[in-house]
SESENU-523229 format. One record per residue: x, y, z of N, C-alpha, C in turn. Coordinates in nm, 4 decimals, always signed. Atoms other than C-alpha are relative to their C-alpha. Layout:
! SESENU-523229
       n_x       n_y       n_z      ca_x      ca_y      ca_z       c_x       c_y       c_z
         X         Y         Z         X         Y         Z         X         Y         Z
...
END
This chain:
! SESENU-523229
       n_x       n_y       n_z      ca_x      ca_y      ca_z       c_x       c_y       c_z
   -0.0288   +0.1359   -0.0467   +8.8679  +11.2013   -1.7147   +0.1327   -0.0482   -0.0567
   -0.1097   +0.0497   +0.0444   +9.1718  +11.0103   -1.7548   +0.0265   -0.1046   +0.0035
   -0.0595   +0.1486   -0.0471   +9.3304  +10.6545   -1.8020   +0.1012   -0.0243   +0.0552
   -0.1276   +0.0407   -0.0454   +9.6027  +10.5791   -1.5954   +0.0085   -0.1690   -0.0467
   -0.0237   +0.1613   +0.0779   +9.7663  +10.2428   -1.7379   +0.1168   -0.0233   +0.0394
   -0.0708   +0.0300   -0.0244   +9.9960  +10.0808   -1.5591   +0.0268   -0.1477   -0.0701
   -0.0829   +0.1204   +0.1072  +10.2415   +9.7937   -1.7552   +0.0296   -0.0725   +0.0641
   -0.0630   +0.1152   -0.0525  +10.3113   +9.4570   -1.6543   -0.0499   -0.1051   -0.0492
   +0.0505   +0.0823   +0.0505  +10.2503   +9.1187   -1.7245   -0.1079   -0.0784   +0.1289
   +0.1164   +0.0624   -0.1139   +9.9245   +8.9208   -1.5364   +0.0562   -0.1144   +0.0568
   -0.0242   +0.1147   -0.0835   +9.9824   +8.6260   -1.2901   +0.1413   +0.0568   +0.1279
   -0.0630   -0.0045   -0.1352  +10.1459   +8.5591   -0.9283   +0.1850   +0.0065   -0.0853
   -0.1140   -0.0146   +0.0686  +10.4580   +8.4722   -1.1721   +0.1012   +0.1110   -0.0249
   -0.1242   -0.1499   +0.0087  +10.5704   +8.7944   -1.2353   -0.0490   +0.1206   +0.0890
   -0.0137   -0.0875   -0.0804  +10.4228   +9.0047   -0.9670   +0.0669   +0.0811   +0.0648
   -0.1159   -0.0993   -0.0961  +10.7384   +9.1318   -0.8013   +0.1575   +0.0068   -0.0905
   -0.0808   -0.0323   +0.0689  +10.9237   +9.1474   -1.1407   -0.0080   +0.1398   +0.0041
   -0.0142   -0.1919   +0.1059  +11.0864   +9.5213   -1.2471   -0.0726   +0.0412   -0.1141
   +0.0752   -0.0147   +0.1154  +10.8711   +9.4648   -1.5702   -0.1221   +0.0552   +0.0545
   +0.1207   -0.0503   -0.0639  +10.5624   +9.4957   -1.3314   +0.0137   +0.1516   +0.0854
   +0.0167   -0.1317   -0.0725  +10.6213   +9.8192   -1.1343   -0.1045   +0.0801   -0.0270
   +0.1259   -0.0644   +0.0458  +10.3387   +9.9908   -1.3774   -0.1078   -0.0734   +0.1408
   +0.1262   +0.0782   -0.0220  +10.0898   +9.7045   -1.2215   +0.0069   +0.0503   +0.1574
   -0.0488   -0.0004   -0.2139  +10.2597   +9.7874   -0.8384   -0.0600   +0.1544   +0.0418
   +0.0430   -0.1453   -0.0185  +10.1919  +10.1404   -0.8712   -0.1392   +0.0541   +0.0043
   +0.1406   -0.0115   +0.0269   +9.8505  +10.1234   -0.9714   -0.0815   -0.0766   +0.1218
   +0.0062   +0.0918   -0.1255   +9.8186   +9.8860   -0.6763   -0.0247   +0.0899   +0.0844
   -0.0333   -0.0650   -0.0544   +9.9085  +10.1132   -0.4545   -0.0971   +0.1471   +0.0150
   +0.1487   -0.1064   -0.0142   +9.6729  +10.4081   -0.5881   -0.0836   -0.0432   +0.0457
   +0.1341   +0.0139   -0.0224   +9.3613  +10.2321   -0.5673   +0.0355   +0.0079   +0.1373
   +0.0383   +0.0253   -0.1476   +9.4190  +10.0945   -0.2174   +0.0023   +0.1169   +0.0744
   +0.0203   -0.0803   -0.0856   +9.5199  +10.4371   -0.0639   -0.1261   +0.0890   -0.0300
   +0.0650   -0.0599   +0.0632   +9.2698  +10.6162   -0.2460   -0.1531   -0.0176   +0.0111
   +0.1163   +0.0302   -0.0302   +8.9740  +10.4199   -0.1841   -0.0759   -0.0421   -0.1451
   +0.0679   +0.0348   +0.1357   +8.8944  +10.3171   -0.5740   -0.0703   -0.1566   +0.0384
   +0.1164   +0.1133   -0.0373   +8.6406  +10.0413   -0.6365   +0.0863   -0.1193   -0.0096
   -0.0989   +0.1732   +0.0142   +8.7472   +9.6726   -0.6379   +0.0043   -0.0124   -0.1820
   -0.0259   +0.0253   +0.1127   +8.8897   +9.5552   -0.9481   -0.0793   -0.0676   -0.0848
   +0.1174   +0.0636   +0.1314   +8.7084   +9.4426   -1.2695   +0.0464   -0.0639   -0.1500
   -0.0553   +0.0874   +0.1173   +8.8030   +9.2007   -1.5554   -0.1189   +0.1079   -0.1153
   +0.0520   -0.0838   +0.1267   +8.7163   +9.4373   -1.8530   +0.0958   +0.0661   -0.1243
   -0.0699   -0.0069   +0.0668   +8.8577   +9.5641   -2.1608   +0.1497   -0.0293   +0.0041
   -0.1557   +0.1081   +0.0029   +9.1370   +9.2576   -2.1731   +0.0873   +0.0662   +0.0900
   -0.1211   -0.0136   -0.1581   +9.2524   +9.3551   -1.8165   -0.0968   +0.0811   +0.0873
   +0.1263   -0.0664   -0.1399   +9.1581   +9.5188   -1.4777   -0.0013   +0.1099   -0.0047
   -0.0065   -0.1747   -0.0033   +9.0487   +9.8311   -1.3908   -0.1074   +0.0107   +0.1206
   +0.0182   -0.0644   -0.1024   +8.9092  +10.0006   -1.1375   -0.0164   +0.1849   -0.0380
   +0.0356   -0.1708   -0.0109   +8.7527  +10.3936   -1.0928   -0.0138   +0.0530   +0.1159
   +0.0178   -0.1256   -0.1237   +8.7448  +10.6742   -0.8887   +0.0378   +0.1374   -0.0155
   +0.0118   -0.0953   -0.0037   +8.7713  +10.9875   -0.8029   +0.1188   +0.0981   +0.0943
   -0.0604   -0.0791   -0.0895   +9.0643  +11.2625   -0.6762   -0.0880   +0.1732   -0.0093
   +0.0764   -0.1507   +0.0297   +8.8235  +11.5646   -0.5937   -0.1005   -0.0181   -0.1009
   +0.0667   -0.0048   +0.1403   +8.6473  +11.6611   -0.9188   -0.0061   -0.1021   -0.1036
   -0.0257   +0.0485   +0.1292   +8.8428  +11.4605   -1.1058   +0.0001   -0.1882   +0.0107
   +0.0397   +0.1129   -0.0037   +8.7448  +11.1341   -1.2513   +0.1106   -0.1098   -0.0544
   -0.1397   +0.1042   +0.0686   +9.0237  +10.8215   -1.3420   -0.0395   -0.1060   -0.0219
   -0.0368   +0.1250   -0.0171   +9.0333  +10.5041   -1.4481   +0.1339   -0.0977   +0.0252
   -0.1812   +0.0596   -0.0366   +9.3357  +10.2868   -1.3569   -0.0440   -0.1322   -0.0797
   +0.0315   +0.1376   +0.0540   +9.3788   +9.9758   -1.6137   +0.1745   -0.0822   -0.0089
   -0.1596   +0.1201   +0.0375   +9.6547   +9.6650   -1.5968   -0.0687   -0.0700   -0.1107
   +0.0130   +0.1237   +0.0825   +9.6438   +9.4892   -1.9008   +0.0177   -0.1067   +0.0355
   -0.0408   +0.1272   -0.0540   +9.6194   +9.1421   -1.8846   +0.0233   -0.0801   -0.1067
   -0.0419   +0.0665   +0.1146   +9.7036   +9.0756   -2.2455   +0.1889   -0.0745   -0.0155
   -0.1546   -0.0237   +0.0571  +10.0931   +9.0552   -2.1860   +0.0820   +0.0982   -0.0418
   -0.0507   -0.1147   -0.0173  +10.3313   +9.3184   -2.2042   -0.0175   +0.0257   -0.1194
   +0.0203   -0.0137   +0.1586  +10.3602   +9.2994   -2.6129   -0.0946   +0.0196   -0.0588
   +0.1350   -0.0291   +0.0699   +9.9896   +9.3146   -2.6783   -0.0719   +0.0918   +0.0999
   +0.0264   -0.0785   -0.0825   +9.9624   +9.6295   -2.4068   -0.1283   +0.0827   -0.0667
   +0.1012   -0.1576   +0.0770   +9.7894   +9.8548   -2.6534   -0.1362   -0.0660   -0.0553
   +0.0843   +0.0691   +0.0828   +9.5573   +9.5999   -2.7807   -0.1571   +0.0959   +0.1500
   +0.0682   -0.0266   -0.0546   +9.3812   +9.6610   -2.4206   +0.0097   +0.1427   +0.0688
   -0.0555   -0.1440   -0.0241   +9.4807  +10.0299   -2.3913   -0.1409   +0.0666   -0.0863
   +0.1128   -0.0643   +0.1030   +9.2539  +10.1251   -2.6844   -0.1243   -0.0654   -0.0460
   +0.1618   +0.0198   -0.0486   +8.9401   +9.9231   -2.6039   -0.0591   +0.1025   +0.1006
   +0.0579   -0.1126   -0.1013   +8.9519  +10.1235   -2.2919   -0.0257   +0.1411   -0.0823
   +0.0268   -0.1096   +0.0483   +8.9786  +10.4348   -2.4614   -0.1326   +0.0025   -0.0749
   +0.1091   +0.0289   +0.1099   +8.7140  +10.3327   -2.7176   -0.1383   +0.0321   +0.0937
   +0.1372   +0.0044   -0.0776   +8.4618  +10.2490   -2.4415   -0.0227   +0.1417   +0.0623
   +0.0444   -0.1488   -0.0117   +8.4993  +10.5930   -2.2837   +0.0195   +0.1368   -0.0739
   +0.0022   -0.0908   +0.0727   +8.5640  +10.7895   -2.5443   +0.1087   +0.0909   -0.0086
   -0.1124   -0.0505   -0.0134   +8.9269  +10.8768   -2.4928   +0.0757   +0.0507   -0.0891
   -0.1253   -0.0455   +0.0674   +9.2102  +11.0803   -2.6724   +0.1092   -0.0752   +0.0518
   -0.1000   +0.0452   -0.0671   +9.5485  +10.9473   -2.6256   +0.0875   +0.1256   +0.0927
   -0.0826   -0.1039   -0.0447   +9.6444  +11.3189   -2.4764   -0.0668   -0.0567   +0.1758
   +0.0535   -0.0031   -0.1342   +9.3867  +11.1688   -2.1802   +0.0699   -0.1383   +0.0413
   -0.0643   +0.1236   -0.0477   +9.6203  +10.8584   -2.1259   +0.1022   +0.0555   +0.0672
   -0.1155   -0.0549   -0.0517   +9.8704  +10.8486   -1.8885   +0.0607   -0.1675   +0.0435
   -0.0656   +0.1260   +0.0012  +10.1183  +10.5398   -1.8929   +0.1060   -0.0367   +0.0803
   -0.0963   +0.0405   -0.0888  +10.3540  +10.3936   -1.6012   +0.0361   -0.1173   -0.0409
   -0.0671   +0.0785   +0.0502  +10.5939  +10.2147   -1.7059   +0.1479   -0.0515   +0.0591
   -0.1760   +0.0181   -0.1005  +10.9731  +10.0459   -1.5845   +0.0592   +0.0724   -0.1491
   -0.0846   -0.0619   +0.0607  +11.2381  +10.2088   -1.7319   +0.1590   -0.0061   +0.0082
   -0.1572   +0.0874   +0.0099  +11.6211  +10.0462   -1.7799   +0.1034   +0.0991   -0.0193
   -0.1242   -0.1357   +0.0440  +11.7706  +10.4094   -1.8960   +0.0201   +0.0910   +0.1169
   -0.0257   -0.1064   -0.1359  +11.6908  +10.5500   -1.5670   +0.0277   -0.0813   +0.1282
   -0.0813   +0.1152   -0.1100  +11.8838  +10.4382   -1.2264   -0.1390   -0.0100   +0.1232
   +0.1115   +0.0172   -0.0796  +11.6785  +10.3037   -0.9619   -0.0532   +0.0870   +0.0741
   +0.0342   -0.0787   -0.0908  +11.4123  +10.5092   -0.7685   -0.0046   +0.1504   -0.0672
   -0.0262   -0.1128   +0.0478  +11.4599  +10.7835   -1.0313   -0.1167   +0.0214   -0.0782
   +0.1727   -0.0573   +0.0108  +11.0983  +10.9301   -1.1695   +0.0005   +0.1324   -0.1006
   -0.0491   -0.1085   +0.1047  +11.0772  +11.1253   -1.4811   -0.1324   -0.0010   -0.1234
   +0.0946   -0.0400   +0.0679  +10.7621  +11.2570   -1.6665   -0.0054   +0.0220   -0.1778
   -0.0097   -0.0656   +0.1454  +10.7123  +11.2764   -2.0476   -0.1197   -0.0099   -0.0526
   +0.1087   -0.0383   +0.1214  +10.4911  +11.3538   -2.3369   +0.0521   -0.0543   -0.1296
   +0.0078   +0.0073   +0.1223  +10.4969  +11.1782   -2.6285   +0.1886   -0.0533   -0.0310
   -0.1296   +0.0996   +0.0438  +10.8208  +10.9956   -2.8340   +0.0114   -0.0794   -0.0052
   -0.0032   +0.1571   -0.0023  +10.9641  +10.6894   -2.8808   -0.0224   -0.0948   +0.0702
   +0.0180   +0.0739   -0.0926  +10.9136  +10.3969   -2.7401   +0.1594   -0.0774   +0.0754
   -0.1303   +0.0437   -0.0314  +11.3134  +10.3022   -2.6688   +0.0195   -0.1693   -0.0110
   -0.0125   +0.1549   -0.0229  +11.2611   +9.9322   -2.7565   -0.0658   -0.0517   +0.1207
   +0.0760   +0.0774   -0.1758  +11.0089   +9.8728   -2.4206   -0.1313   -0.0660   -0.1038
   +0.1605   +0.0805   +0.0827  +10.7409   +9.6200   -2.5609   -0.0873   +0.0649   -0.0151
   +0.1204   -0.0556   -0.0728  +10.4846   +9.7626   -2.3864   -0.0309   +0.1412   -0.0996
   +0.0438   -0.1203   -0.0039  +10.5031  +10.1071   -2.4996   +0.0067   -0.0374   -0.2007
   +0.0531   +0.0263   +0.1571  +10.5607   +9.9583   -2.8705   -0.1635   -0.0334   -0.0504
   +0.0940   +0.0032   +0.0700  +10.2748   +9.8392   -2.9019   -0.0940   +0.0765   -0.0013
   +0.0798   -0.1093   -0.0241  +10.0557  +10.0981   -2.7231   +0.0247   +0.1323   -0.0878
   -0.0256   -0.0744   +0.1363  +10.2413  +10.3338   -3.0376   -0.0489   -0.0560   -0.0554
   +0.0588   +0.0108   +0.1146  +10.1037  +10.1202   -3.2576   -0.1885   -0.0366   -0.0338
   +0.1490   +0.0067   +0.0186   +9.7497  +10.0833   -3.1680   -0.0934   +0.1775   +0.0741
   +0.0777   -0.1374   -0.0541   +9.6995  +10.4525   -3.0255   +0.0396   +0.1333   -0.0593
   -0.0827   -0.1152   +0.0447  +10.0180  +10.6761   -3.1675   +0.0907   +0.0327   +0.1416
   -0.0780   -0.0644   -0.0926  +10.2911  +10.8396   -2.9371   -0.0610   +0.0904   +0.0794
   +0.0463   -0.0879   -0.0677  +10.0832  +11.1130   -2.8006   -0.0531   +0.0215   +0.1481
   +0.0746   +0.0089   -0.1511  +10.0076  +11.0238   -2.4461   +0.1308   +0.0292   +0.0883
   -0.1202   -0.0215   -0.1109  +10.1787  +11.0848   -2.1445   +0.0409   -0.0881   +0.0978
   -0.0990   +0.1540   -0.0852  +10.4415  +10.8344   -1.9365   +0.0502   +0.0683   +0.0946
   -0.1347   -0.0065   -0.1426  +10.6132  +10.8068   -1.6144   +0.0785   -0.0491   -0.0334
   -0.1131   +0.0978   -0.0244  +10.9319  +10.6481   -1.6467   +0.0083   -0.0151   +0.1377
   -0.0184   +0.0381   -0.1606  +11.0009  +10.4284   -1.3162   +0.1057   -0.0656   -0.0301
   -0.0889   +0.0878   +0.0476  +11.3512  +10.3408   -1.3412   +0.0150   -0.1202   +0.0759
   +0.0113   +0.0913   -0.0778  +11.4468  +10.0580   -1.2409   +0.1533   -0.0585   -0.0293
   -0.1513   +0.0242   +0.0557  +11.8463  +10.0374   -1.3693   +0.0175   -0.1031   -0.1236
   -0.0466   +0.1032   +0.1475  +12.0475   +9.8614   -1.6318   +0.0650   -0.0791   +0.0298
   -0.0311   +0.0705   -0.0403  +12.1482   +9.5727   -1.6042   +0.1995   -0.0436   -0.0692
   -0.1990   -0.0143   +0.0198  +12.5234   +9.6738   -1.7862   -0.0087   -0.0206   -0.1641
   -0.0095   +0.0531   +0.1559  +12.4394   +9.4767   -2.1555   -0.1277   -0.0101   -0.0661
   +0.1269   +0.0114   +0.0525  +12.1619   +9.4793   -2.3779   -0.0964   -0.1179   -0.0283
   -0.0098   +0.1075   +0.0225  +12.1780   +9.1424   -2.4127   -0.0921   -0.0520   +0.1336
   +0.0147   +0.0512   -0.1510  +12.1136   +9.0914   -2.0275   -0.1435   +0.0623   -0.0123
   +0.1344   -0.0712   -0.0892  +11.7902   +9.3000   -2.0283   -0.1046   -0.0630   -0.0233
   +0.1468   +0.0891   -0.0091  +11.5166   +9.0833   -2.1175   -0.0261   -0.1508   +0.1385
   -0.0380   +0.0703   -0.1482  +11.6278   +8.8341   -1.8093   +0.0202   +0.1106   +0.1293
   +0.0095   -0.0825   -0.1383  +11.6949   +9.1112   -1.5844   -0.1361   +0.0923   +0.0152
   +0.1208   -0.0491   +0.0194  +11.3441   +9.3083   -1.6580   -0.1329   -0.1086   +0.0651
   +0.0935   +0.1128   -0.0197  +11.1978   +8.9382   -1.6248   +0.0099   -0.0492   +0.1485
   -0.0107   +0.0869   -0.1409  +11.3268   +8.8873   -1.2263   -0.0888   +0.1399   +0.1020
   +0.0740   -0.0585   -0.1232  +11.2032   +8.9856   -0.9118   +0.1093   +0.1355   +0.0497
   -0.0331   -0.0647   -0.0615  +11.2874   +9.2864   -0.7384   +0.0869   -0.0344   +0.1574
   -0.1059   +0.0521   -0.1260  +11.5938   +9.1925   -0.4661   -0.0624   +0.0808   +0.1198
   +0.0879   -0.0652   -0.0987  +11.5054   +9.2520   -0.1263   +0.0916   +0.1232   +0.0399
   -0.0984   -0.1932   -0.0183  +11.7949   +9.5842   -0.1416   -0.0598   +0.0446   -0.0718
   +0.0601   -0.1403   +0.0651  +11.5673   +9.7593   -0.3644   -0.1091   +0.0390   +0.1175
   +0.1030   +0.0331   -0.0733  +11.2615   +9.6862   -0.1084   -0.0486   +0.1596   +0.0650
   +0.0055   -0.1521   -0.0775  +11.3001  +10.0461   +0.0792   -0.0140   +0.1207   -0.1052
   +0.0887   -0.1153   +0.1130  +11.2995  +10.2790   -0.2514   -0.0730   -0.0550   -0.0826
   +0.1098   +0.0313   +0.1157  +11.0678  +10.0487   -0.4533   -0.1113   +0.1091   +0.0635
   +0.1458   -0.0395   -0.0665  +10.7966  +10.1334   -0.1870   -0.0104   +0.1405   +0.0866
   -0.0241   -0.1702   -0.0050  +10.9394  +10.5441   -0.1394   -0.0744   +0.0199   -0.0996
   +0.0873   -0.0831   +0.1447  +10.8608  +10.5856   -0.5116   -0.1399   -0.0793   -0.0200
   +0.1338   -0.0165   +0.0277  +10.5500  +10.3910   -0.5167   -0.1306   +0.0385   +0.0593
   +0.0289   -0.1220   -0.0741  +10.4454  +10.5926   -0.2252   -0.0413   +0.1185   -0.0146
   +0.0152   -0.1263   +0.0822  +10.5214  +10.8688   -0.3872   -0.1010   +0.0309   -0.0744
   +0.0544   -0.0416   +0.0990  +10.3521  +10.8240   -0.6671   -0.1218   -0.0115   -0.0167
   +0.1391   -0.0117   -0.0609  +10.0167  +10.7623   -0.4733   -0.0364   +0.1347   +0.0293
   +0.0397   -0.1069   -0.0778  +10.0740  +11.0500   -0.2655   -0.0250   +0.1302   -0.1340
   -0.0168   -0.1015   +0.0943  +10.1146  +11.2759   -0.6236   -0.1203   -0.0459   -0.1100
   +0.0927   +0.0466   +0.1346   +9.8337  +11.0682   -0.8229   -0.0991   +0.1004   -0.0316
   +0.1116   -0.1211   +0.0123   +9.5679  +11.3490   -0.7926   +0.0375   +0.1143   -0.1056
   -0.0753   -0.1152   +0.0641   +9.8555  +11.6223   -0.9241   -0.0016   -0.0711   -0.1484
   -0.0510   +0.0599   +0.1537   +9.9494  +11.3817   -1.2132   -0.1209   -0.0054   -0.0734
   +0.0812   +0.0128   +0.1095   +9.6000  +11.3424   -1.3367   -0.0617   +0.1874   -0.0316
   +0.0322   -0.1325   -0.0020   +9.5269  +11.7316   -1.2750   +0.1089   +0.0480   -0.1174
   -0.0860   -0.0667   +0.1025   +9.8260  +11.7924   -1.5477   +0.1399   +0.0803   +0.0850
   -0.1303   -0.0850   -0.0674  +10.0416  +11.9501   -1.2476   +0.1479   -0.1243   +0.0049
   -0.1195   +0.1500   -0.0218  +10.3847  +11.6787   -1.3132   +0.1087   +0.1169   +0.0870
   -0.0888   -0.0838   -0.1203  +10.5925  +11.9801   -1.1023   -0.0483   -0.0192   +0.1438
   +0.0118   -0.0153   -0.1217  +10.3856  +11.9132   -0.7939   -0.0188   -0.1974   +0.0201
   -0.0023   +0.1579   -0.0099  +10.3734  +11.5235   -0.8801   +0.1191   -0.0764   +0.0476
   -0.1444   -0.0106   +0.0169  +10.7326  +11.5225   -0.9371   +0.0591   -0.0056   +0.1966
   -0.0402   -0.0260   -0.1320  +10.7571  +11.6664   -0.6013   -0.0381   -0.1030   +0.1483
   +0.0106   +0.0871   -0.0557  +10.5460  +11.4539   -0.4445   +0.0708   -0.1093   +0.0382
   -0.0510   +0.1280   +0.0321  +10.7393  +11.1531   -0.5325   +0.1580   +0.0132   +0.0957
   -0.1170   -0.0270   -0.1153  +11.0508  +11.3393   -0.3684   +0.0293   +0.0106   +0.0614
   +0.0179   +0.0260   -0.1527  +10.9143  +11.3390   -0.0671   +0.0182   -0.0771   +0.0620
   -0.0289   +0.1259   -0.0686  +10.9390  +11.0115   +0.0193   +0.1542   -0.0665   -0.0957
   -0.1573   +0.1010   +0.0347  +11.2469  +10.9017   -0.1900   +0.0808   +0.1011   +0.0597
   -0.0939   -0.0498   -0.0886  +11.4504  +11.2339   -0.0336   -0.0408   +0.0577   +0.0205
   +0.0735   -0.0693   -0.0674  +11.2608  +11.3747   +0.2015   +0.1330   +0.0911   +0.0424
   -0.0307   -0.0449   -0.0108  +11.4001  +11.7077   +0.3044   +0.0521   -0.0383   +0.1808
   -0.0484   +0.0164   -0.1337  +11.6514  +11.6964   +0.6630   +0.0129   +0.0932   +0.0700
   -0.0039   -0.1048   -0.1017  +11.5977  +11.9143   +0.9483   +0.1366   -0.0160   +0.0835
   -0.1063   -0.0068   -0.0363  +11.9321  +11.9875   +1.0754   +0.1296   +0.0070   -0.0203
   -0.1040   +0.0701   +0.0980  +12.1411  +11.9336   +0.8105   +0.1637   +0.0450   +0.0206
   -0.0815   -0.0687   -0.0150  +12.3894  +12.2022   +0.9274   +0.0918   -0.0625   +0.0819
   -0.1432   +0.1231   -0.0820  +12.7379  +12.0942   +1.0323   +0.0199   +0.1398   +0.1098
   -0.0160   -0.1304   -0.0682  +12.8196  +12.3156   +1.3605   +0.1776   +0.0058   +0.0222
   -0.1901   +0.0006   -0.0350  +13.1977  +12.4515   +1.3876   +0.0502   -0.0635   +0.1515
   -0.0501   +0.0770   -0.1483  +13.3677  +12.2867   +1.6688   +0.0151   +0.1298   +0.1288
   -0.0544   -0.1230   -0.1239  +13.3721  +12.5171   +2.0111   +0.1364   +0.0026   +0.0138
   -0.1728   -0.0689   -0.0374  +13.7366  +12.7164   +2.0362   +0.0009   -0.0381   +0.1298
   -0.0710   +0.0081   -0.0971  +13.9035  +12.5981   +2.2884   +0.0461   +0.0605   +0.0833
   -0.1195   -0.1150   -0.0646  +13.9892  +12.8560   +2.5495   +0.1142   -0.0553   +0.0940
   -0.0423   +0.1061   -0.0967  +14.2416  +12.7700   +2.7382   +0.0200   +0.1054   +0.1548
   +0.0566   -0.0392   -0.1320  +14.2865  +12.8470   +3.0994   +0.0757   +0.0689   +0.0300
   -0.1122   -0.1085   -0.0903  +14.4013  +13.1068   +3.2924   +0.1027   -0.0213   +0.0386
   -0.1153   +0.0610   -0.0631  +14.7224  +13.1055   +3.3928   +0.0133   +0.0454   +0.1786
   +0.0441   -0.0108   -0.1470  +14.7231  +13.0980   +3.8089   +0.0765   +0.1844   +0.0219
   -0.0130   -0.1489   -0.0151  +14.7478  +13.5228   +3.8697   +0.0758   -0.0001   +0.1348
   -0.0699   -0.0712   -0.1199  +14.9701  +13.6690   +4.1608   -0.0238   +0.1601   +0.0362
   +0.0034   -0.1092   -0.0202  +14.8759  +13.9836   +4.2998   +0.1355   +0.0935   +0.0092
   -0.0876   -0.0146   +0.0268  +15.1645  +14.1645   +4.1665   +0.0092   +0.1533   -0.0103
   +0.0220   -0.1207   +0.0190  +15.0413  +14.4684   +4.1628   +0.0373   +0.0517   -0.1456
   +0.0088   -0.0213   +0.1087  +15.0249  +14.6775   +3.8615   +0.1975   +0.0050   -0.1218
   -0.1351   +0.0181   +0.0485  +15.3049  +14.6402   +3.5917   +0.0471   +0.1485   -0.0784
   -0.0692   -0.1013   +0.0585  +15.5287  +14.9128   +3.4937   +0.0405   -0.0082   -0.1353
   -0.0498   +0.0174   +0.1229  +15.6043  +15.0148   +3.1355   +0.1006   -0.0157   -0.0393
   -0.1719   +0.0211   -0.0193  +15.9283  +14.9363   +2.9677   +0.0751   +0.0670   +0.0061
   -0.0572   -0.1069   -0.0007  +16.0441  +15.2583   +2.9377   -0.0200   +0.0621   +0.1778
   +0.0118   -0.0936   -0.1185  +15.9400  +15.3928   +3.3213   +0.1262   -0.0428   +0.0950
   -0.0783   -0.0009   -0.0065  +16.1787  +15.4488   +3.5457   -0.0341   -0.0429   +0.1531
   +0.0714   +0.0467   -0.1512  +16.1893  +15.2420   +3.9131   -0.0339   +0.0834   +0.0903
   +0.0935   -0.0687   -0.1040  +15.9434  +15.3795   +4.1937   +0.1347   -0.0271   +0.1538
   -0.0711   +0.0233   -0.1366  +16.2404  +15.4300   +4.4741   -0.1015   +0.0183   +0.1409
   +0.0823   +0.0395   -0.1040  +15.9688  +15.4977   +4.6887   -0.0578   -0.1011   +0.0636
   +0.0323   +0.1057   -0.0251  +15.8856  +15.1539   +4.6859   +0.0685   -0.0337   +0.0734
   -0.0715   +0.0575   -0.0940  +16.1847  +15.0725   +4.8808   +0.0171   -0.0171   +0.1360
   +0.0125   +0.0075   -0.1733  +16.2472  +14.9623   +5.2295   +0.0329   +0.1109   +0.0339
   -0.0257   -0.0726   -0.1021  +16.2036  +15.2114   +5.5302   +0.0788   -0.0208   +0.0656
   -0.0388   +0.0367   -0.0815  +16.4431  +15.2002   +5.7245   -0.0102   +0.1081   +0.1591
   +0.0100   -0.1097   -0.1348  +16.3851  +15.4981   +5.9808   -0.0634   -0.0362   +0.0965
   +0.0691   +0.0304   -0.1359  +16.2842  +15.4922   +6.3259   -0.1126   +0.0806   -0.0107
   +0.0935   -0.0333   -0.0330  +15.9368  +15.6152   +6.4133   +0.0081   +0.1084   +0.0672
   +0.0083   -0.1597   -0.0483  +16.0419  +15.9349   +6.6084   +0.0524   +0.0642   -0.1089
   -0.1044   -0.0490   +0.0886  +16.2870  +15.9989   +6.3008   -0.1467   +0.0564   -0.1415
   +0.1225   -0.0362   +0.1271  +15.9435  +15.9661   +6.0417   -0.0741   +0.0727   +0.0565
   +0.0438   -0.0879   -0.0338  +15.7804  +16.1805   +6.2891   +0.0060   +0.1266   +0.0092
   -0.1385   -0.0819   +0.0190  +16.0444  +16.4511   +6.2593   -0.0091   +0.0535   -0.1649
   +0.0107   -0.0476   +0.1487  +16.0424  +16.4407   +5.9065   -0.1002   +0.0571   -0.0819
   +0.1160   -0.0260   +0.0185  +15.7100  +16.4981   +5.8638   -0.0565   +0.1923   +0.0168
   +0.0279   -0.1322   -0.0292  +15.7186  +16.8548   +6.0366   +0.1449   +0.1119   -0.0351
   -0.1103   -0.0695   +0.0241  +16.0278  +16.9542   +5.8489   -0.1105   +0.0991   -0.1047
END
């Protein structure tokens, strides 16, 4: 079994912030997926089900991004989890938008969220990064993390969180090469045709022919036979029986 835990903060307020993408993604599983309706439980929602064999829970905290782990490791508690069986979606400011990148374990890079879920579980679980770009200054990123998603991201928000429906089965199976892939399907789906064709040569056209009869080489020497007759008809008759 596994926890999927997607990051964001609760209320209509920040729903279609970059901070929320965890909460969008998890969105997105249940509904294609068919998981149960959501459930106020260990200090946020969750929801279960099933890809195949395998069993998941999906949880949004609803503590606030900073006290993520508080409701990270109730869940675990209640089913009896390792943090190797967590798996954490998260936004990500180091990676450019639409860009999707798997890890195991490490720091938390200064993301609230994943601070605190280090300090109430340890590093050992496994993350998506969902980038979501930088906003240029470090200064700028707690206001730019905190807005809505512009309506020019609108077309690869909902590629990669597409994606990352269509790959949720692989990701909890441990396969992140066929998850990975998944996800690349819909942000660059492969193009049938891609090939550039050389331009058709130009022939150009005949030039208008004269029956000219055949041409002599440069060296041959002129056909006097070709030349005018001039004899009379009893005279070529004559000549004939010489």
């Amino acid at each position: 079994m596994k926890l999927i835990v997607g990051l964001g903060n609760p209320g209509a307020k920040y729903a279609r912030n970059r901070h929320n993408i965890g909460f969008m993604a998890l969105d997105m599983i249940a509904a294609d997926h068919g998981f149960a309706p959501w459930k106020s439980k260990h200090q946020g929602l969750t929801t279960e089900g099933r890809f195949g064999s395998d069993r998941a829970v999906l949880l949004k905290p609803e503590t606030f991004m900073n006290l993520s782990g508080q409701s990270v490791q109730a869940a675990m508690r209640f089913h009896k989890l390792e943090p190797s069986d967590v798996i954490v979606l998260h936004d990500e400011i180091d990676l450019a938008p639409a860009k999707v990148k798997c890890k195991t374990g490490g720091g938390h890079a200064g993301h609230n969220g994943l601070r605190s879920i280090h300090a109430h579980i340890g590093p050992d679980y496994d993350r998506v990064r969902l980038g979501v770009g930088h906003p240029g200054h470090k200064d700028a990123v707690p206001g730019y993390v905190l807005r809505d998603f512009p309506k020019a991201d609108e077309n690869w928000l909902d590629d990669v969180l597409r994606g990352i429906s269509d790959g949720a089965a692989d990701l909890v199976r441990g396969d992140n090469s066929k998850f990975m892939n998944a996800v690349a399907m819909r942000v660059a789906p492969p193009r049938s045709g891609t090939g550039t064709k050389k331009p058709a040569q130009k022939v150009p056209a005949d030039p208008i022919k004269h029956d000219t009869g055949p041409v002599p080489p440069p060296d041959a020497k002129p056909d006097t036979t070709a030349q005018q007759d001039d004899r009379s008809t009893l005279q070529k008759l004559m000549d004939r029986f010489k």
